[in-house]
N, C-alpha and C positions, 0 to 999 in steps of 0.2 A: 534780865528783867523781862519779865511776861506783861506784854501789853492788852487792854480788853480789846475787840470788836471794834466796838466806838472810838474809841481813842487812836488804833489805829485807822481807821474811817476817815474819820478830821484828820487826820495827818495826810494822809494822802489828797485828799481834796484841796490839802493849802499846798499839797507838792503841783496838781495841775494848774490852781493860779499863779505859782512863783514860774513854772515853763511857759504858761502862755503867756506871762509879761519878759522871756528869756534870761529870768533870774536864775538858774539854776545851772551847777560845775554838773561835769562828770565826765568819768572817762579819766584814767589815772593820770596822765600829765595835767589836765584842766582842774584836777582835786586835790594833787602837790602845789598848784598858785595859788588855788582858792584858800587852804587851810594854813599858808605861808605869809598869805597878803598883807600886811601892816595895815592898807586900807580899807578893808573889810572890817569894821568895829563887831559887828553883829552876825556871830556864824553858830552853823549847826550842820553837823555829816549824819544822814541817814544809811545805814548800812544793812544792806539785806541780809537774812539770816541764812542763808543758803549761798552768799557768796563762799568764793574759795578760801582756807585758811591762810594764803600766803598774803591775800590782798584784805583780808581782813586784821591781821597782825601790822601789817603796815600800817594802814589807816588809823589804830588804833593807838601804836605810837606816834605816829605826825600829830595825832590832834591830844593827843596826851603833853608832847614836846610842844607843841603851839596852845596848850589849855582851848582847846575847841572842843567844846560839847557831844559825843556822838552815841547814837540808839543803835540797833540788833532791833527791827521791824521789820516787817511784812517777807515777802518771796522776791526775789527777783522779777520774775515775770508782771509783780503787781504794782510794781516802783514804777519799770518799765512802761506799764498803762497809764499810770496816774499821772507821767510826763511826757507820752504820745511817744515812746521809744520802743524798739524790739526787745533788748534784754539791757538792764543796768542791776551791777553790784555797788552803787553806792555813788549818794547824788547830796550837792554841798547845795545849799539855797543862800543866794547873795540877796534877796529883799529883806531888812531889818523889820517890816512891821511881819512878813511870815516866819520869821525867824524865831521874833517874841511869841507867834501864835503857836507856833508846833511847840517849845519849849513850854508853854503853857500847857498846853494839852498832855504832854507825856513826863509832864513833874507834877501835875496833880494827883499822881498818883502815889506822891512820893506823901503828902500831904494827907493822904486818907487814912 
């Protein structure tokens, strides 16, 4: 699914609020708990689209096997910015009011 400009924009600006309040998994042992967690009610896995196919196939089953939400947005490099890291292939956000808001944003498209 091809996301606009904007849409991917807003997503990333609610990925730098969810890391500066240190809501946000990654790093594959941190996104196997996060996407496992019973107590996490309200989840979402962003996945860069340039990550590798092996960790992209995984991801994709975990949150398939756990019913967790997950997008193919932006590059590596600009996940990476948007949560003050060097390089990330794919970042789970644990705040449930950013959770609603990226899901918001990247199903209204579904809507149009």
């Amino acid at each position: 699914m091809n996301f606009s400009e904007i849409q991917v924009q807003k997503v990333l600006s609610l990925l730098g609020f969810a890391a500066r309040s240190g809501k946000i998994a990654f790093g594959k042992d941190m996104l196997r708990e996060y996407i496992t967690n019973p107590r996490i009610k309200r989840k979402v896995v962003l996945i860069a689209v340039d990550a590798g196919e092996r960790v992209k196939k995984d991801l994709r089953i975990r949150c398939e096997i756990n019913k967790v939400p997950y997008f193919e947005l932006s590059q590596k490099s600009e996940l990476a910015h948007a949560v003050g890291k060097r390089e990330i292939s794919a970042i789970g956000v644990m705040d449930p009011n950013i959770v609603d808001g990226i899901l918001d944003v990247l199903q209204s498209q579904k809507s149009k």
